[in-house]
TORPA-4810 file (N, C-alpha, C, O; in nm, 3 decimals):
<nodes>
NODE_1_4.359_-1.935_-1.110_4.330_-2.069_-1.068_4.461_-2.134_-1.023_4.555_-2.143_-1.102_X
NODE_2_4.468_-2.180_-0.895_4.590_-2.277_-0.821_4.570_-2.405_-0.886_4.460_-2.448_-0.920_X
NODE_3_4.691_-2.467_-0.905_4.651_-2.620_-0.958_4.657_-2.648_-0.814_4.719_-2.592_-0.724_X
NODE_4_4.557_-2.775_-0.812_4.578_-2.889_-0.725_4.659_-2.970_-0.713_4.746_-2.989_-0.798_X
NODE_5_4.646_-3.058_-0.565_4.789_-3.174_-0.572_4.721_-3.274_-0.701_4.803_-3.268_-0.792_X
NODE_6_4.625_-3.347_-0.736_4.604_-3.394_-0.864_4.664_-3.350_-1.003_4.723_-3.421_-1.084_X
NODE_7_4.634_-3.207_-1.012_4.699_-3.146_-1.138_4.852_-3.126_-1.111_4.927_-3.152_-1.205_X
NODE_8_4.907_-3.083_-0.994_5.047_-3.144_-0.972_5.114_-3.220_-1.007_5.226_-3.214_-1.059_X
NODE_9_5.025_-3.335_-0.970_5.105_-3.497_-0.999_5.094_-3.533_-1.161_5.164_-3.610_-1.227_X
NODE_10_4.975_-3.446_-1.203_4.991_-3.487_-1.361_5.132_-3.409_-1.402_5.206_-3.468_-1.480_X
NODE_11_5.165_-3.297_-1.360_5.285_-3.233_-1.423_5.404_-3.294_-1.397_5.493_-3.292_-1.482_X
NODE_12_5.422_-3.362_-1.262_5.531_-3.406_-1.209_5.576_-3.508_-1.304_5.684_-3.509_-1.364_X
NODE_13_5.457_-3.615_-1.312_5.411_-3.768_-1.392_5.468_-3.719_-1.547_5.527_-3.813_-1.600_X
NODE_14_5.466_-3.607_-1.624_5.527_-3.584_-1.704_5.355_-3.622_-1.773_5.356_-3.700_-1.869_X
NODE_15_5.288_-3.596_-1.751_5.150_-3.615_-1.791_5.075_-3.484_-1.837_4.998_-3.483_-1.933_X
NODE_16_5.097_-3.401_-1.779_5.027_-3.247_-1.797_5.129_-3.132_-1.765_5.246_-3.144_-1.727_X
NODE_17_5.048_-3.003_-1.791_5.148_-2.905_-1.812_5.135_-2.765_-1.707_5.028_-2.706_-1.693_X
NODE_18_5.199_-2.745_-1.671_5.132_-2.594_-1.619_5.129_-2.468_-1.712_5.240_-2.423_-1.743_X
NODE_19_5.035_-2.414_-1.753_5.030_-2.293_-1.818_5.005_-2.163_-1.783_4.911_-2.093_-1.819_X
NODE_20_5.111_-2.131_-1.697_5.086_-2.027_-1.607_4.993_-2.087_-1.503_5.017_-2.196_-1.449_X
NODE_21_4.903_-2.025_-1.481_4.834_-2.054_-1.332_4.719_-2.222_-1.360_4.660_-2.301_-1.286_X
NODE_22_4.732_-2.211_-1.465_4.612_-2.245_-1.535_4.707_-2.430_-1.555_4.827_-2.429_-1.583_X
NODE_23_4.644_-2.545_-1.540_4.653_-2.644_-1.520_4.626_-2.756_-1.654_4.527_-2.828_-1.648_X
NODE_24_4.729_-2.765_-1.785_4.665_-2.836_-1.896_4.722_-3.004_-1.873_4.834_-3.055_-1.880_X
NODE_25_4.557_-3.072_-1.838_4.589_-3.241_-1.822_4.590_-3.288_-1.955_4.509_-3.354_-2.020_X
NODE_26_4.732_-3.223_-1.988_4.789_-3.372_-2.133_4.921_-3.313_-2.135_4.956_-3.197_-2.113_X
NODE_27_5.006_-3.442_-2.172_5.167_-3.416_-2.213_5.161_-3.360_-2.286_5.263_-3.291_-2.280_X
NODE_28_5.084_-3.319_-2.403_5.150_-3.228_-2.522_5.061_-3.121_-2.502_4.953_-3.122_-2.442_X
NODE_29_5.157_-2.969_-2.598_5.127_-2.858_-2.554_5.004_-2.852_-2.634_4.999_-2.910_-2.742_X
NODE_30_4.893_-2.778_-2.581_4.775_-2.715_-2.646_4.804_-2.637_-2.782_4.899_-2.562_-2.805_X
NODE_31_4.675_-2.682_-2.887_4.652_-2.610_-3.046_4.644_-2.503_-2.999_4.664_-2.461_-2.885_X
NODE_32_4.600_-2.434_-3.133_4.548_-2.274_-3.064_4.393_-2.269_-3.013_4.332_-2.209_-2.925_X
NODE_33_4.363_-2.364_-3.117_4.190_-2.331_-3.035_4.212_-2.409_-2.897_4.112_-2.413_-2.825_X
NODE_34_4.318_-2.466_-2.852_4.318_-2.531_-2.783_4.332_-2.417_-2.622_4.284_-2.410_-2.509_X
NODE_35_4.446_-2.335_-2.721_4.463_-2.241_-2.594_4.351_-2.110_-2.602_4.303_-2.074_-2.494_X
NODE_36_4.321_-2.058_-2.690_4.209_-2.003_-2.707_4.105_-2.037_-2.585_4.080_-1.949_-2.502_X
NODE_37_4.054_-2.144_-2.579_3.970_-2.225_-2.529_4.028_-2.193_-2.354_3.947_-2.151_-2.272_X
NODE_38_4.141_-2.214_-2.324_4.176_-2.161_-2.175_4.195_-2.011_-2.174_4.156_-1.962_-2.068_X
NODE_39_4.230_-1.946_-2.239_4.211_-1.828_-2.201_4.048_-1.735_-2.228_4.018_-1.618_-2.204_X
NODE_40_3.979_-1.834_-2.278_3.824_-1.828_-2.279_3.755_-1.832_-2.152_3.685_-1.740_-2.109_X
NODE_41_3.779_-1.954_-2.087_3.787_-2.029_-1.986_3.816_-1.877_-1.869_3.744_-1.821_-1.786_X
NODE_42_3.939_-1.858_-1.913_4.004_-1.761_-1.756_3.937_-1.624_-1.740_3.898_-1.583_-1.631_X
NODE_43_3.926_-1.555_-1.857_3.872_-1.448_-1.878_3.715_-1.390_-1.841_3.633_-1.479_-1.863_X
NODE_44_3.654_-1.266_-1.792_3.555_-1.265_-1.803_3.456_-1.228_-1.906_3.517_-1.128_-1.943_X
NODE_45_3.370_-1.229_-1.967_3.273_-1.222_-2.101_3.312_-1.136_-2.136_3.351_-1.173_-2.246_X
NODE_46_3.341_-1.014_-2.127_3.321_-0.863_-2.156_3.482_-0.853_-2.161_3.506_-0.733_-2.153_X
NODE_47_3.596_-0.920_-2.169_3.699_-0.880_-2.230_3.758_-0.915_-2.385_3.732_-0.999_-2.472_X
NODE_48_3.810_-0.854_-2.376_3.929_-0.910_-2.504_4.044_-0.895_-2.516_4.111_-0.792_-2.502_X
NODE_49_4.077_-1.011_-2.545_4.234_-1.052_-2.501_4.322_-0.982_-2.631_4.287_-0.995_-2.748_X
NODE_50_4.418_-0.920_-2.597_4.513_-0.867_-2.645_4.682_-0.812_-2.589_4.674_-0.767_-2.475_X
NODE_51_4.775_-0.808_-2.627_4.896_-0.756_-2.657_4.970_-0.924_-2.632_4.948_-1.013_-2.714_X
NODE_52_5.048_-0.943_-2.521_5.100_-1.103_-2.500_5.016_-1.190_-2.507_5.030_-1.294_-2.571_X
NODE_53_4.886_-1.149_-2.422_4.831_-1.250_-2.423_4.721_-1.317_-2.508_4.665_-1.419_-2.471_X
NODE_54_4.692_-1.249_-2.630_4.616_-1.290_-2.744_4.788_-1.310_-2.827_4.780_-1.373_-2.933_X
NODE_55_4.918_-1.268_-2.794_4.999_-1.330_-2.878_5.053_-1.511_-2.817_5.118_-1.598_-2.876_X
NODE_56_5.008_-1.509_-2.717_5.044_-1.628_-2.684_4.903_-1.757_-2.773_4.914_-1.869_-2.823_X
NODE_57_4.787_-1.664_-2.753_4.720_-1.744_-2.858_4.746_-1.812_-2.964_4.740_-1.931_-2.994_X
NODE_58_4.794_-1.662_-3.048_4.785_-1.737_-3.161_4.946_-1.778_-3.169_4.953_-1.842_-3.274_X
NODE_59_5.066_-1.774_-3.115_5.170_-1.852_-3.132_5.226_-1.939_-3.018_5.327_-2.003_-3.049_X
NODE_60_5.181_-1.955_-2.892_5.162_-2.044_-2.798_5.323_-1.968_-2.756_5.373_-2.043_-2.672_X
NODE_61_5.364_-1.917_-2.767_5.499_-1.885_-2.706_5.489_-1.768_-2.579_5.419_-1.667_-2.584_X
NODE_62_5.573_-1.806_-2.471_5.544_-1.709_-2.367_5.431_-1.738_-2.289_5.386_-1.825_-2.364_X
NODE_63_5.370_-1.735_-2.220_5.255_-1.733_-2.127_5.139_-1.620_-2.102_5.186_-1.510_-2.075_X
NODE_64_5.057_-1.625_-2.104_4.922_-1.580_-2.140_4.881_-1.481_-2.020_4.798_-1.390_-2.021_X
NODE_65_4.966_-1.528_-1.912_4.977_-1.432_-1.775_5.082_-1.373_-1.840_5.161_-1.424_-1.920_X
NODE_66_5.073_-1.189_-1.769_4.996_-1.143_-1.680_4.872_-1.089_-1.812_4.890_-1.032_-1.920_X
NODE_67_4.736_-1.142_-1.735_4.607_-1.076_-1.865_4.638_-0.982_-1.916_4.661_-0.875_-1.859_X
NODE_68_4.643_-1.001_-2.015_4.641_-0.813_-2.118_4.479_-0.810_-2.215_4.458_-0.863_-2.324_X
NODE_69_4.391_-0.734_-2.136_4.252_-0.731_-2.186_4.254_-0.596_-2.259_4.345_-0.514_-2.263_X
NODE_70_4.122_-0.592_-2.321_4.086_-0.464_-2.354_3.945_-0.483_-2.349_3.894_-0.594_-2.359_X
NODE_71_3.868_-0.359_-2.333_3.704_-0.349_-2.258_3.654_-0.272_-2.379_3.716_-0.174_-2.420_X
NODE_72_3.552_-0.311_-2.431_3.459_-0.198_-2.499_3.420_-0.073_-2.371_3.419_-0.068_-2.248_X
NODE_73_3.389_0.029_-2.498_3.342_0.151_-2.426_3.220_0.164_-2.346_3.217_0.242_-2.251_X
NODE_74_3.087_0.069_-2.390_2.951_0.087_-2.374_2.978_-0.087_-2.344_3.073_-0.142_-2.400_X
NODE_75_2.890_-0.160_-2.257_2.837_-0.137_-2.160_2.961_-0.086_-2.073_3.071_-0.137_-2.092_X
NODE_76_2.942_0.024_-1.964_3.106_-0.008_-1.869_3.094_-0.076_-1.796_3.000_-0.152_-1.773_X
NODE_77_3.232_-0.054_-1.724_3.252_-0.174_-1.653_3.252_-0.099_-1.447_3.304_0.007_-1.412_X
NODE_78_3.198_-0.170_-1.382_3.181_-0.138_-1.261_3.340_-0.074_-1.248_3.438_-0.067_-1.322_X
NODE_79_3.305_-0.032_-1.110_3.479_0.032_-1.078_3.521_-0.113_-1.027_3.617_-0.167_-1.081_X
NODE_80_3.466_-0.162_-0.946_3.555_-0.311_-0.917_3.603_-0.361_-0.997_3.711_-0.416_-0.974_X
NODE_81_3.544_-0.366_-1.135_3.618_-0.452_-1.235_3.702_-0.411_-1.286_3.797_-0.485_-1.311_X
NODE_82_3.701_-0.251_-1.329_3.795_-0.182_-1.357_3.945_-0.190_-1.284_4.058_-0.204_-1.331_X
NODE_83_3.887_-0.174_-1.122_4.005_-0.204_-1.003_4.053_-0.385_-1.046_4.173_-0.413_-1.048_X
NODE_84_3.998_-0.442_-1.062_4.066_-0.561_-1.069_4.130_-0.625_-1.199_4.223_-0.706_-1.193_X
NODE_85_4.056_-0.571_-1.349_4.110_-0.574_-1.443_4.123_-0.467_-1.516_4.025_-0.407_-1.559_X
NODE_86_4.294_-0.417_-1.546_4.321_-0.287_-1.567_4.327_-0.304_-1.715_4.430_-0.341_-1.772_X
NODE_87_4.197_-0.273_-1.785_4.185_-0.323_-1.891_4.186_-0.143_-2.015_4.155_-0.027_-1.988_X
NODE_88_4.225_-0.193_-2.117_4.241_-0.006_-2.182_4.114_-0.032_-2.267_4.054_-0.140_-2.274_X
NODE_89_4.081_0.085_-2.331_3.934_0.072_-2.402_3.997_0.059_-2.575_4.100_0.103_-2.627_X
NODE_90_3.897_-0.012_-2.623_3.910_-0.109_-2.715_3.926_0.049_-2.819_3.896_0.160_-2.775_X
NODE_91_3.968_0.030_-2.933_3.966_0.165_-3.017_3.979_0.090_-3.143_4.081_0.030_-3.177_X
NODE_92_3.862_0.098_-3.216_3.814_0.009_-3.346_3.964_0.050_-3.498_4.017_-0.016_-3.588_X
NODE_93_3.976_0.209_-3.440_4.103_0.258_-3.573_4.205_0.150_-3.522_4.219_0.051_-3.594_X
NODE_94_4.262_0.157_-3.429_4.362_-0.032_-3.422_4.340_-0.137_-3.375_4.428_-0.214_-3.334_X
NODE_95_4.222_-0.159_-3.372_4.249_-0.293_-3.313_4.120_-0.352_-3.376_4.008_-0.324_-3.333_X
NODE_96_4.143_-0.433_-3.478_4.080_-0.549_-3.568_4.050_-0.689_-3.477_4.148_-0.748_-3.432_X
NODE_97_3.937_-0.732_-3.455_3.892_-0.779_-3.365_3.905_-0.953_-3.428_3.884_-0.950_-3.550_X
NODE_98_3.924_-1.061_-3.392_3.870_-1.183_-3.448_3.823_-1.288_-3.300_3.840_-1.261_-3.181_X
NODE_99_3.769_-1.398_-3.353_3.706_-1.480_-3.248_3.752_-1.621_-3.284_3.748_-1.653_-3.403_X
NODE_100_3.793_-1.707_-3.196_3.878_-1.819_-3.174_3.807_-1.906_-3.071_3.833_-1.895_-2.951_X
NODE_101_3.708_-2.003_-3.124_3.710_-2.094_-2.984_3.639_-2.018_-2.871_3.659_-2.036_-2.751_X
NODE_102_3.530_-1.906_-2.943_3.428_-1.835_-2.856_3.513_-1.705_-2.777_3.452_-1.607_-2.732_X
NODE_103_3.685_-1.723_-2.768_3.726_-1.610_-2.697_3.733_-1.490_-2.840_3.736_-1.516_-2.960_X
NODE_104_3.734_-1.366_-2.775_3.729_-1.223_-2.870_3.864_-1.159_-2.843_3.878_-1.096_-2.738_X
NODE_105_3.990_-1.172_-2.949_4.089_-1.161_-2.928_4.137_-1.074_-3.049_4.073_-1.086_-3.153_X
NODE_106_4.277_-0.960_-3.046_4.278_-0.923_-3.154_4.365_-0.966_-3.263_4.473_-1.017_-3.232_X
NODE_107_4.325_-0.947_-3.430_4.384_-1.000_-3.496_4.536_-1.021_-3.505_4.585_-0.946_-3.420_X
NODE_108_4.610_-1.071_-3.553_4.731_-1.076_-3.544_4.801_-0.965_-3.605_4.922_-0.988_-3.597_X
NODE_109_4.779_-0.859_-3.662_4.863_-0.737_-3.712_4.839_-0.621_-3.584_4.909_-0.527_-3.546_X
NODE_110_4.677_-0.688_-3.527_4.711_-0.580_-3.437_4.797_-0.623_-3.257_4.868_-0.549_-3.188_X
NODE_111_4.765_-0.726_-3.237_4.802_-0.825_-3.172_5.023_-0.774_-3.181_5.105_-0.739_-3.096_X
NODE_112_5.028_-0.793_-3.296_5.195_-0.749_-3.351_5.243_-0.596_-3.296_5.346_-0.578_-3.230_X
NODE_113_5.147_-0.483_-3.338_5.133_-0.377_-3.253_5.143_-0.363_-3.160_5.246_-0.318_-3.109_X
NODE_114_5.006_-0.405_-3.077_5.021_-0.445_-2.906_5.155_-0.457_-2.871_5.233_-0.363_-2.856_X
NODE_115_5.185_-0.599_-2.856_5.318_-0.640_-2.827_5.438_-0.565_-2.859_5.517_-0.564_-2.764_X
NODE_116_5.486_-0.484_-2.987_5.589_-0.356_-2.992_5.543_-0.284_-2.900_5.619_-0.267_-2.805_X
NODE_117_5.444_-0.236_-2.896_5.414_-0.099_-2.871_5.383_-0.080_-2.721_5.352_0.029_-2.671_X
NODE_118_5.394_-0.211_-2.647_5.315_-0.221_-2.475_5.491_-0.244_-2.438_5.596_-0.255_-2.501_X
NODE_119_5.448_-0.245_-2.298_5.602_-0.275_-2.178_5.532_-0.430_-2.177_5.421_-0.467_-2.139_X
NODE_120_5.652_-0.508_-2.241_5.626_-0.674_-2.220_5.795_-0.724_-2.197_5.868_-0.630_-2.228_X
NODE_121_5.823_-0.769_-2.180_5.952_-0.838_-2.173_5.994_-0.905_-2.309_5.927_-0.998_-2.353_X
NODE_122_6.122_-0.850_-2.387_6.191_-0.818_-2.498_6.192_-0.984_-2.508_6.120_-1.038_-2.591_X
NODE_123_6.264_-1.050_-2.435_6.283_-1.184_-2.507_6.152_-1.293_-2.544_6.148_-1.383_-2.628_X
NODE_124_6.046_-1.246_-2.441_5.895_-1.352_-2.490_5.878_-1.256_-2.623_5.899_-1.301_-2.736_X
NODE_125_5.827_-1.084_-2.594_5.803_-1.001_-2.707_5.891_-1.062_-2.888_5.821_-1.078_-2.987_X
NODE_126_5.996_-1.078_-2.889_6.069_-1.135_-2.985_6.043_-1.269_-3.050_6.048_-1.288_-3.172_X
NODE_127_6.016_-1.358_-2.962_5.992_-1.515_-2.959_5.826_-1.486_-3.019_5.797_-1.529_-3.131_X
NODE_128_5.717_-1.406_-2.933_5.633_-1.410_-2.993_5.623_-1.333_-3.159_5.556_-1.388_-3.247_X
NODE_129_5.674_-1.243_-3.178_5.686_-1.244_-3.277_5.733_-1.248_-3.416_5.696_-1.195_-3.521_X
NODE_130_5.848_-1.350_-3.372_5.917_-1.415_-3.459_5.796_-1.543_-3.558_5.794_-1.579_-3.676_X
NODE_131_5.722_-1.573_-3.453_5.568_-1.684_-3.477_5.483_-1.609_-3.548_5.472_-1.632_-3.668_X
NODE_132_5.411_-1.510_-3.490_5.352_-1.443_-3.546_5.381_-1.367_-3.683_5.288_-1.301_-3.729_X
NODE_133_5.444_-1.369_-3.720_5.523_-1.248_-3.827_5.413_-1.336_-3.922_5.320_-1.277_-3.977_X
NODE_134_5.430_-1.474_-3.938_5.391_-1.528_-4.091_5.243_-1.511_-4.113_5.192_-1.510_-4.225_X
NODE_135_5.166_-1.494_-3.983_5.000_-1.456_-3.969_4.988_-1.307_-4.036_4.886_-1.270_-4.094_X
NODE_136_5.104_-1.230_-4.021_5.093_-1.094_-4.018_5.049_-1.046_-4.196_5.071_-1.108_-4.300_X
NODE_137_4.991_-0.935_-4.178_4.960_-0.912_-4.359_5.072_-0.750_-4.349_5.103_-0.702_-4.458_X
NODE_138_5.103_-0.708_-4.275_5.202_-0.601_-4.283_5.329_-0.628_-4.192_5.339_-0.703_-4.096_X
NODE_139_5.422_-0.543_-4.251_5.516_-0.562_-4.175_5.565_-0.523_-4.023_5.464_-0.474_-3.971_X
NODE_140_5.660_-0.521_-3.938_5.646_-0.489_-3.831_5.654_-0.357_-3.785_5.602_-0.313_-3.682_X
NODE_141_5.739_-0.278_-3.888_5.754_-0.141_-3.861_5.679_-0.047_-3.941_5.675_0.073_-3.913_X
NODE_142_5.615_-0.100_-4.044_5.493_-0.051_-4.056_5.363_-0.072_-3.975_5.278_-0.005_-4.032_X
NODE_143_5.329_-0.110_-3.908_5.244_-0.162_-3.784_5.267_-0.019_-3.683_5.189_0.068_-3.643_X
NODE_144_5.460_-0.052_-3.657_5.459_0.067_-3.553_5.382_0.224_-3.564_5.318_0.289_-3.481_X
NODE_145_5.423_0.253_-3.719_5.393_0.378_-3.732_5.241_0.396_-3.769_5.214_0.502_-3.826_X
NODE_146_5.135_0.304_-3.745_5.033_0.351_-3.783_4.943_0.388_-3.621_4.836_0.448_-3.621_X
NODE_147_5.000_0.349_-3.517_4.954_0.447_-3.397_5.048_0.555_-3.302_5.170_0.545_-3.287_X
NODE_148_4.981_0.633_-3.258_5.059_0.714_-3.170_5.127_0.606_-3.088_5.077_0.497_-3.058_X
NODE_149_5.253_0.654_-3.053_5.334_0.613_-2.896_5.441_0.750_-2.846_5.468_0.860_-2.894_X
NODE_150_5.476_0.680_-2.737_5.561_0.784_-2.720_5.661_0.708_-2.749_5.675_0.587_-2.768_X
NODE_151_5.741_0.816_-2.748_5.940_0.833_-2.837_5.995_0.714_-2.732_6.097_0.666_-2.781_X
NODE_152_5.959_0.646_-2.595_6.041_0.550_-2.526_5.940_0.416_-2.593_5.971_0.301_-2.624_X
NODE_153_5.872_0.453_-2.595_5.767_0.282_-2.625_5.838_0.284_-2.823_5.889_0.187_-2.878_X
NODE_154_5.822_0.384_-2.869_5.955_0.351_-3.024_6.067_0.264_-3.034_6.102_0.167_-3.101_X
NODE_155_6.123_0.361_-2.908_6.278_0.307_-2.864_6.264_0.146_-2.842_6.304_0.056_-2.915_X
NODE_156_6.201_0.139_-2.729_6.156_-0.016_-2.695_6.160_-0.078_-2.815_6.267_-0.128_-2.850_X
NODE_157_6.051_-0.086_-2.896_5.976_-0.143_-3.005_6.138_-0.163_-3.116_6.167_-0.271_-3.167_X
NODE_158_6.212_-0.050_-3.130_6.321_-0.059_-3.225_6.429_-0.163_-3.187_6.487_-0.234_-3.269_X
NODE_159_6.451_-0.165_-3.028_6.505_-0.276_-2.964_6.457_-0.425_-2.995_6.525_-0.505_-3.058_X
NODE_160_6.343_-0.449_-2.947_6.259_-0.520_-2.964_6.275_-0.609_-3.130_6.290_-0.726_-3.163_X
NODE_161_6.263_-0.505_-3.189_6.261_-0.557_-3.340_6.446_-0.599_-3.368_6.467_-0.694_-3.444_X
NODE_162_6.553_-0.535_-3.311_6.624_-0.574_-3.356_6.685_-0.696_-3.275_6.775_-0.752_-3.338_X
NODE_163_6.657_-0.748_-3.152_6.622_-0.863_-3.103_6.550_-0.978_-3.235_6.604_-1.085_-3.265_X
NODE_164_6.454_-0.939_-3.284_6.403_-1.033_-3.334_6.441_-1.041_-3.435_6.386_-1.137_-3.489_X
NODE_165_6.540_-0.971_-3.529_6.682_-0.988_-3.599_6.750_-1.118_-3.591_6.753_-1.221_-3.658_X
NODE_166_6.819_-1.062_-3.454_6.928_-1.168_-3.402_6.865_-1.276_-3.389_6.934_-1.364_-3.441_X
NODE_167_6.738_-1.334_-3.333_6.706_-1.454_-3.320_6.674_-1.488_-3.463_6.720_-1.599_-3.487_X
NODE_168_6.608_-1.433_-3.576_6.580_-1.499_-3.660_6.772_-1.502_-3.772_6.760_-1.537_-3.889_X
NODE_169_6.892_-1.472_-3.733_6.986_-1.534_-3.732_7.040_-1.650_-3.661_7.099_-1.744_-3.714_X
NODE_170_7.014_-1.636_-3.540_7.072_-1.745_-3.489_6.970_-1.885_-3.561_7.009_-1.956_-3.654_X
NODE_171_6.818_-1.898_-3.483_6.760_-1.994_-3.547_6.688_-1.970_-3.707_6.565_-1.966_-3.713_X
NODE_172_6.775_-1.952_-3.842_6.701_-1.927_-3.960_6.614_-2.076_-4.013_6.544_-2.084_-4.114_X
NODE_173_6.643_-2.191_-3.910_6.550_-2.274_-3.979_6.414_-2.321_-3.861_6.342_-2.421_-3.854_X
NODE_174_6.417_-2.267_-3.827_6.247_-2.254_-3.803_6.145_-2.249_-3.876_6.163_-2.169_-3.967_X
NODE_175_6.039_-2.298_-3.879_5.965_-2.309_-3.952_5.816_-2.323_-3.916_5.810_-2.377_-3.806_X
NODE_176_5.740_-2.307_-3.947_5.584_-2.315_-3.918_5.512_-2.411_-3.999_5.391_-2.426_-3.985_X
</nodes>
């Protein structure tokens, strides 16, 4: 979705926000059901939001573009949809499902996974889960080792985590 010159002028006006493509008319940033609710909105029925962009859910950090879906196996999905949303098939052994504001997104331990374990960009990847960590019921590198990856998506993920080291030195008073 393009914002309009209306939704423009709300951002300019210091009135509204841009959220990625997606156009929020109010100065302050969206709850979670709040953002839930737009990425409900953007998505089509038959996905579920996961890796950044179910982490931007539940910790509003980073942006919700580019979609990171996942498709059940049964019903499928046309090849067009497939061609247009490159979505991976949902696999019940990781990925713990919850629902927010009508969207079907995954829980936050697996959501924590996702995000190590996918190609996302290290500094949102970190930020998001520096937020996320306190949702989490396991830790982060226990998370890693409970699915296959390969030895570079590790590497990543070990980076990744020690990024989110350093930030939780630099800012230790953050808080939720």
């Amino acid at each position: 979705m393009m914002p309009t010159l209306p939704h423009r002028s709300f951002v300019l006006q210091g009135q509204g926000l841009n959220i990625g493509d997606y156009p929020w008319l109010s100065p302050r940033f969206p709850t979670r059901d709040e953002r839930a609710e737009i990425v409900f909105s953007c998505l089509p029925s038959w996905a579920i939001a996961s890796g950044s962009t179910s982490a931007w859910v539940w910790t509003g950090m980073g942006q919700p573009q580019p979609w990171v879906v996942l498709r059940r196996e049964h019903p499928g999905l046309s090849p067009l949809e497939r061609t247009r949303w490159s979505a991976k098939l949902l696999n019940p052994a990781h990925h713990a499902l919850r629902n927010l504001s009508g969207l079907c997104l995954l829980d936050p331990d697996s959501t924590a996974r996702e995000v190590l374990l996918s190609p996302h960009r290290r500094d949102v990847a970190a930020a998001q889960l520096l937020v996320l960590e306190h949702l989490c019921t396991q830790g982060f590198r226990a998370l890693t080792r409970q699915k296959r990856a390969s030895a570079e998506a590790r590497r990543e993920a070990e980076i990744t985590l020690n990024h989110l080291s350093v930030l939780r030195e630099i800012y230790p008073d953050i808080t939720l």
